[in-house]
N, C-alpha and C positions, 0 to 999 in steps of 0.2 A: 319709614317702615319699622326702626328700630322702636322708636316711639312706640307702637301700636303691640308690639311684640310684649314690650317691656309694661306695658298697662294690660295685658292678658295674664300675663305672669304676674301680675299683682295681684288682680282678683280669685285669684287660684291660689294664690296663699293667702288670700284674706278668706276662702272656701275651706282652705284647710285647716287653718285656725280655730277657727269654727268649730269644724266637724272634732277635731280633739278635744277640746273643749267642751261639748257638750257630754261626747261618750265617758268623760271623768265623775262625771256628776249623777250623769240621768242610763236610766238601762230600760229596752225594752219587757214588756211583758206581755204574753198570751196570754188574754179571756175570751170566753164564748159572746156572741154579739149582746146576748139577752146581758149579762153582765157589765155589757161597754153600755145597755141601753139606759138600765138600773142606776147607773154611774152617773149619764150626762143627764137623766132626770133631777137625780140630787143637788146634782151643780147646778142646774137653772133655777133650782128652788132656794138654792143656798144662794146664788147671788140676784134676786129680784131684787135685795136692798141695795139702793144705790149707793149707801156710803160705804167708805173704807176697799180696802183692797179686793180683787176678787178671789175666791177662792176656790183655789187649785185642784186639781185632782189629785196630790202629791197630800196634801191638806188635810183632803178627807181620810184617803186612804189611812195618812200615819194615826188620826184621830177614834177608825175606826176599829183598828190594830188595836190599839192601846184597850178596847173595851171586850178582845177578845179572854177567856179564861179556860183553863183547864177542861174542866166538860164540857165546850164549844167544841176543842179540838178532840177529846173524846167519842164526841155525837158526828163530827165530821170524821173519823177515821171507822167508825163502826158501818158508816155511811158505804164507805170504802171496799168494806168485806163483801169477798163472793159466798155463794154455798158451799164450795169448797171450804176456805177459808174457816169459816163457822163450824163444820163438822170436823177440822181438825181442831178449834177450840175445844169442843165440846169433849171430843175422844181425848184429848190431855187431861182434861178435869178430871174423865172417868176415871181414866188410865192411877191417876193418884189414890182414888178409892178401891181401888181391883185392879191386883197387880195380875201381870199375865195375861191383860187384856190384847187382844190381837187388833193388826186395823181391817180383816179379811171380812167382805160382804157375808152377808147372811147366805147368799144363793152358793160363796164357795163354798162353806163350811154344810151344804145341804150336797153340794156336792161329795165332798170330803165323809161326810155320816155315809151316803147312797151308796159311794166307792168301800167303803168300810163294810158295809151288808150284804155288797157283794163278794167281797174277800172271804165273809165269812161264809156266805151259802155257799161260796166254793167247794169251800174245806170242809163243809157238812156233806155235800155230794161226793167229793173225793170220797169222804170216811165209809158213807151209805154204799158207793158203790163196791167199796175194797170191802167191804162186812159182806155185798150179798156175792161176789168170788163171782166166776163163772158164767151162771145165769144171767146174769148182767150183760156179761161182754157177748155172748151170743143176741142178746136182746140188740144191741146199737150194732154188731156185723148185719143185723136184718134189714136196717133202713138204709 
């Protein structure tokens, strides 16, 4: 029985050897499938020649890295932006040409004018009503 125990315990450090061993070198990564399809297309087309080694997907990827440049990752990070995103580029830009630019929508700032109109036709009715005295206040005691 020792025997059998001591050959279990071997192959479970021969498992785990392994497994460290691999994770020092290699690391997973997440792609969407159509990516992983893209990929194992390339490989069957990259090794239909029979000679020489095959080649890897480790291979392609480093080969394909390497032909990436500047406005690649430009065009992929613009990619990237929301609408949001965008409209706050945009309002920076302004913001540089016309200082004192707000980020407040148009509909507050209609709000803001409308509240404003009315402030004022307040204080116009207030003045109207205090200039005609009396008449007045008997006028609004009737309804």
């Amino acid at each position: 029985m020792k025997v059998q125990e001591s050959g279990s315990a071997t192959i479970a450090n021969a498992k785990a050897k392994q497994m460290t061993k691999g994770n020092g070198t290699t690391a997973p990564i997440r792609v969407k499938q159509k990516t992983r399809d893209k990929m194992d297309d390339l490989l069957r087309r990259a090794n239909k020649n029979k000679l020489g080694r095959k080649v890897k997907t480790d291979d392609l990827i480093c080969f394909s890295l390497e032909l990436v440049t500047d406005d690649h990752l430009t065009q992929i990070c613009d990619k990237t932006l929301t609408n949001k995103d965008r409209l706050e580029i945009l309002f920076r830009k302004a913001s540089k040409d016309r200082k004192g630019l707000t980020r407040a929508p148009m509909c507050c700032r209609a709000e803001r004018v409308s509240a404003r109109r009315l402030t004022i036709m307040r204080r116009f009715l207030r003045l109207d009503l205090q200039s005609r005295g009396a008449s007045n206040k008997s006028f609004h005691n009737q309804r």
